[in-house]
C-alpha positions, 0 to 999 in steps of 0.5 A: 173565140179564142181559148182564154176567152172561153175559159177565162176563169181557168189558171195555169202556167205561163208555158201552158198558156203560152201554147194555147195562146193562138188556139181558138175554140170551135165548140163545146158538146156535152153528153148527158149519157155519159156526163162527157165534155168534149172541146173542139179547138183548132189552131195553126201549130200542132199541141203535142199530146202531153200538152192536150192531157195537161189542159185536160186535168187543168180543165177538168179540176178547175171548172168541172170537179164539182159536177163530176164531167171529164173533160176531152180536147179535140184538136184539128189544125190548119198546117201551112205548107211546110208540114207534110206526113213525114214531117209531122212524123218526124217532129211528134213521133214522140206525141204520137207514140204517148197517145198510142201507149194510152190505147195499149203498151202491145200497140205502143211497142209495135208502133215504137219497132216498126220501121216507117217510111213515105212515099207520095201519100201513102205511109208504110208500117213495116211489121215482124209478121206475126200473129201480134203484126197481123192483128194489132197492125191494121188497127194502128193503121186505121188509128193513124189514117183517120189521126191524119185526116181528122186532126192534120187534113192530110188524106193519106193511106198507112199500109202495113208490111209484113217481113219475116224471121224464118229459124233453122231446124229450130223444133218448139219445145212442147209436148202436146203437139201432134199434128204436122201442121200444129207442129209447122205453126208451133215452129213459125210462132216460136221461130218469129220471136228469135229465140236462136240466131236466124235469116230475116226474110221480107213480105213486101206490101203495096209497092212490090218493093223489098222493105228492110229485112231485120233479125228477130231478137231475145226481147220481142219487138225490135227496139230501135234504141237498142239496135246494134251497130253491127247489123246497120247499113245500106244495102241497094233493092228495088232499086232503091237503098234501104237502111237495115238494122239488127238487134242483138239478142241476149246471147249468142250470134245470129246472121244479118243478110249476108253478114254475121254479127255478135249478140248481146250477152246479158250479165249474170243475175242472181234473182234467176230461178230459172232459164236465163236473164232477160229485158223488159217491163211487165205488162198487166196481166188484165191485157192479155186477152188474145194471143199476143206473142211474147210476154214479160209479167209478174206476180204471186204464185197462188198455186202449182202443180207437176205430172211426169210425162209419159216418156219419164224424161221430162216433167210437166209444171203448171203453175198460176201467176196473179198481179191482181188485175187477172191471173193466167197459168205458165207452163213449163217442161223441164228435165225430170232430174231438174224437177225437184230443184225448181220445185223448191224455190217455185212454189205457192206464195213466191213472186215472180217476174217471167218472160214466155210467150202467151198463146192458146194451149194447143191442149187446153184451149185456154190462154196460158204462158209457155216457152218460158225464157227464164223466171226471176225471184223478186219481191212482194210488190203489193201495198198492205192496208195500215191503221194511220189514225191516231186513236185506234178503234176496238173491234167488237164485232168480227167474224172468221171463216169459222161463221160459214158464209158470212167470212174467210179469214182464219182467226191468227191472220185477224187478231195479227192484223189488229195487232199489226194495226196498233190495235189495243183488242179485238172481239170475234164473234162467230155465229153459233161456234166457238172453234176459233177461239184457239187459233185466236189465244195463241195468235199472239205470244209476247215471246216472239218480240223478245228482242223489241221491248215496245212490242212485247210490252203491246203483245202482253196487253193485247186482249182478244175478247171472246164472243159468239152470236148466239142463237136463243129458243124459247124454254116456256114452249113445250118441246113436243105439241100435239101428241098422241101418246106415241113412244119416241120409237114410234114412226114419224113423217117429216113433212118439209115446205120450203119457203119457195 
């Protein structure tokens, strides 16, 4: 049946209802374990992702917000013979690269970088070959064959092909490194990010041809966008031409095949703390559950510490980073004379943005930051809690970290906030102690709103309203039952039972 006849209570613009005009349904299959809905549809146009997700929101509000089923659309198409692989590729590349994003921005970016090319059946992934290349790379490819086959009825095969970054005399910057083999995979890992100008080298896979050979860049993945012109050309191997592109890092020059080309400087920015400018967009730091190679994220620094290493020369600076979806700990080595300045502006309670590279401590074993590229000051991102009611409550109840395990907040961050709230009063109410009442009394000082007559009138009004829940003995009962006569120094026996 066709879509709208299905559906024919369901509402929407006349562009969306224009795309699903031709689209037939095939089934609908509700799960009772997980109150999903999926719809089978099938048509002769391919819809693009962002088309399927709008139709899914319409479906989802209009027909099944009320017994709370999400809704999922399962497209399969019958092409006609102008589409093949590569032109499916070439007109939703942009389609495909949105439904990847939803699986991860690492798979996202991966995709995103890759060089793509077809040959007969077979679609080639040409991949940095590194720790992110080798682990992401078959998922993408097993992602991509089974979305040809199910959705396109294309039965092709996606095979990934490793090239590689090789440094010059480029040592990683890390202390806890012994062995030479550790050192030689600390060299490869850090040499594969281009962290320095250096010769692209090419791992050919399936064909026994030579894929295109890219320099590494300052930003991680290749960005096809951002490639410079200076490292584009032809350049004849296997007998074929191959199309080769370099992209410029943030400084200095590096060497394309034969060629050499000039990097990319990044202007000047005066958030940088330390290192240098970078690119890029943060990542959740929730998603960093592997070594997955370089990293931009940001976050509040909850705490820091620095050790002198034993040579004096440098010092060791270990410090946690939290956005609030997971916390990881950065690590950097810094030159001793250097340590004080960064200490000053590195230091608990700073937000920061920072770009290293996220790998398993050789030391610790345990995912940390390292190889810091450079770290920003910026601003507190977080959204703070407000009162928006019109008549503000009192409230007469609150405990503070003084009722032990019953709450953490110290008494100045709780009357300030009921302040902040427009709240007139607030009521604590400790069990059995009365030691916050201080830091309550003075939390509050009208002096310090002298320049803003409105919140030095609230702050002289404000009340706090001192409280305790206490805790009552019975006085008609005797103190002391069952006694013998004995003196209060006489021995005695505890006999505990506990109530397990």
């Amino acid at each position: 049946m066709q879509f709208f006849e299905v559906f024919d209570h369901i509402r929407v613009d006349a562009e969306l209802a224009g795309i699903y005009e031709n689209t037939e349904v095939i089934k609908v299959a509700a799960s009772r374990k997980s109150a999903a809905v999926t719809v089978y549809i099938a048509g002769t146009r391919p819809i693009e992702h962002k088309d399927i997700k709008r139709m899914e929101y319409q479906l989802q509000k209009q027909l099944f917000s009320e017994i709370g089923n999400t809704v999922s659309l399962e497209a399969k198409y019958s092409l006609s013979a102008q589409y093949n692989p590569e032109t499916i590729w070439r007109l939703y590349e942009g389609s495909i690269l949105e439904e990847v994003m939803e699986q991860g921005a690492i798979e996202y970016t991966l995709l995103k970088s890759a060089k793509i090319s077809f040959e007969s059946n077979v679609m080639y992934l040409d991949l940095r070959d590194s720790f992110i290349g080798r682990n992401k790379g078959a998922q993408l490819c097993a992602f991509l064959e089974s979305m040809y086959q199910q959705r396109y009825g294309f039965m092709i095969q996606v095979r990934p092909r490793y090239y590689k970054v090789e440094e010059e005399n480029q040592e990683p910057d890390y202390e806890f490194v012994r062995s030479d083999e550790l050192k030689n995979s600390a060299r490869r890992e850090i040499g594969s990010y281009g962290q320095a100008g250096g010769t692209a080298s090419v791992s050919a896979g399936g064909n026994g041809q030579a894929g295109p050979a890219r320099a590494g860049r300052e930003g991680g993945f290749p960005d096809k966008a951002a490639a410079g012109k200076a490292g584009s050309g032809a350049q004849k191997s296997g007998g074929q031409a191959r199309e080769q592109k370099g992209a410029p890092s943030d400084s200095g020059s590096g060497t394309f095949g034969d060629r050499k080309f000039s990097r990319k400087k990044l202007p000047d920015d005066p958030s940088v703390i330390y290192g240098r400018n970078f690119e890029g967009e943060p990542i959740p730091i929730s998603e960093i559950q592997d070594e997955i190679g370089e990293v931009v994220i940001q976050g509040k620094i909850l705490s820091f510490e620095d050790r002198e290493l034993k040579s004096g020369e440098k010092t060791l600076m270990i410090f946690a980073v939290t956005d609030f979806t997971d916390t990881i700990l950065v690590k950097i080595f810094a030159k001793t004379e250097q340590a004080g300045q960064i200490k000053s502006v590195i230091k608990p309670g700073a937000f920061v943005r920072l770009k290293g590279m996220a790998l398993l401590d050789r030391y610790d074993h345990e995912l940390s930051v390292g190889s810091v590229t450079g770290i920003k000051s910026i601003g507190d991102f977080t959204v703070r809690r407000t009162d928006r009611s019109e008549h503000k409550r009192v409230e007469l109840h609150a405990h503070t970290m003084m009722s032990d395990m019953d709450a953490v907040v110290d008494a100045k961050t709780l009357v300030k906030t009921a302040f902040k709230w427009g709240h007139k009063a607030i009521a604590i109410t400790d069990h059995g102690v009365v030691q916050s009442f201080p830091d309550a009394s003075h939390a509050i000082n009208p002096k310090d709103y002298k320049d803003d007559e409105e919140m030095q009138k609230r702050a002289k009004e404000f009340k706090v309203i001192y409280g305790m829940e206490a805790y009552l003995v019975d006085d008609v009962k005797d103190i002391v039952t069952g006694d013998q006569g004995q003196s209060l120094d006489a021995p005695c026996v505890v006999f505990d039972i506990e109530t397990t």
